[in-house]
N, C-alpha and C positions, 0 to 999 in steps of 0.2 A: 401407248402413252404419247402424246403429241410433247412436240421437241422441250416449247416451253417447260413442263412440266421434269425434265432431266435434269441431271447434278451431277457438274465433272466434277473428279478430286485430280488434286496435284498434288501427288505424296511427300511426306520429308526428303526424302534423298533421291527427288528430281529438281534440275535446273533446265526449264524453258527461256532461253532468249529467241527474240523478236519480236513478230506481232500476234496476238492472239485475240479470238474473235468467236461469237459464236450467239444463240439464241436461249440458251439454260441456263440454268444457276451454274455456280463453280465456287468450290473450295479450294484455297490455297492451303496446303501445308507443307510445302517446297518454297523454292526460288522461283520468282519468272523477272525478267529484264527486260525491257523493250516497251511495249504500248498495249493497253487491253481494252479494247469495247465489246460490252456486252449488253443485251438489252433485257438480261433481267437482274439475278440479286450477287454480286460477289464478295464471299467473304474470307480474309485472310487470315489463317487461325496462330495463336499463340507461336506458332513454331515457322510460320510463314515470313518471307520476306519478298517484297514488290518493291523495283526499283523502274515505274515505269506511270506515262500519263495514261491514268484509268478514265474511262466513258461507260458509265452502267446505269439502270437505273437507280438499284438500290445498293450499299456496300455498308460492310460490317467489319469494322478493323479492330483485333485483337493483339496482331501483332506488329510487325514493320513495313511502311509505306516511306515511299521518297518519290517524290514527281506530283505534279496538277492533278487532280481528281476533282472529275464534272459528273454531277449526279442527279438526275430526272428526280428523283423524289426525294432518299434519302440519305445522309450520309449519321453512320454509328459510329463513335471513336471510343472503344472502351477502354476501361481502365490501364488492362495491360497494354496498351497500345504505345507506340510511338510513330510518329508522323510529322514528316519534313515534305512539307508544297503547299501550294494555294490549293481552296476548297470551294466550290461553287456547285449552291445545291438548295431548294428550297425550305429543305428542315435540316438543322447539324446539330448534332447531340457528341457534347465531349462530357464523358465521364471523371468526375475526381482522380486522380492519380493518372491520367494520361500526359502523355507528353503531346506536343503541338509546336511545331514552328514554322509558321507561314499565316497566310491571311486569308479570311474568309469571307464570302460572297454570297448572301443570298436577297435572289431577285424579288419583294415584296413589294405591293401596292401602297403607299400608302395615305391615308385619306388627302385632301388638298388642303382643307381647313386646320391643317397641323403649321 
């Protein structure tokens, strides 16, 4: 199985603080505190909490984020979601009933003759 193609979990009743970094997907369903870049998809489930500036490309938020979140393709806010920081990403999808407070960024073209 090449690396890309892995999927760490982060159980309920673990707390990572610091940096964390790696090349596979990752599910959160614990704590982590501190900074995450990852270069492929992470996502923080219902029972997760992220208090930390994320770098990925793709991210999937179900449940609690705080800090910047910079994302190469996409960023998902769903429903159960709550999220506190700036979002900077080329596509961002917030779902009905999420929570959101901060401001968002996405880098678009757009024609001249506008």
């Amino acid at each position: 199985m090449a690396q890309g193609d892995q999927t760490g979990i982060i159980g309920k009743g673990i707390t990572i603080r610091g940096s964390l970094s790696g090349g596979g997907d990752l599910v959160i369903e614990g704590r982590v505190e501190g900074q995450i870049a990852l270069k492929n998809h992470l996502t923080i489930e219902g029972t997760g909490y992220v208090q930390a500036d994320i770098r990925a490309e793709e991210l999937t938020i179900n449940g609690e984020a705080s800090g910047n979140i910079d994302a190469s393709s996409r960023v998902a806010i769903n429903a159960s979601a709550r999220v506190a920081g700036d979002v900077k990403a080329p596509r961002v999808i917030i779902e009905d009933g999420a929570v959101f407070n901060g401001s968002i960024e996405m880098d678009v073209q757009l024609p001249d003759d506008i």
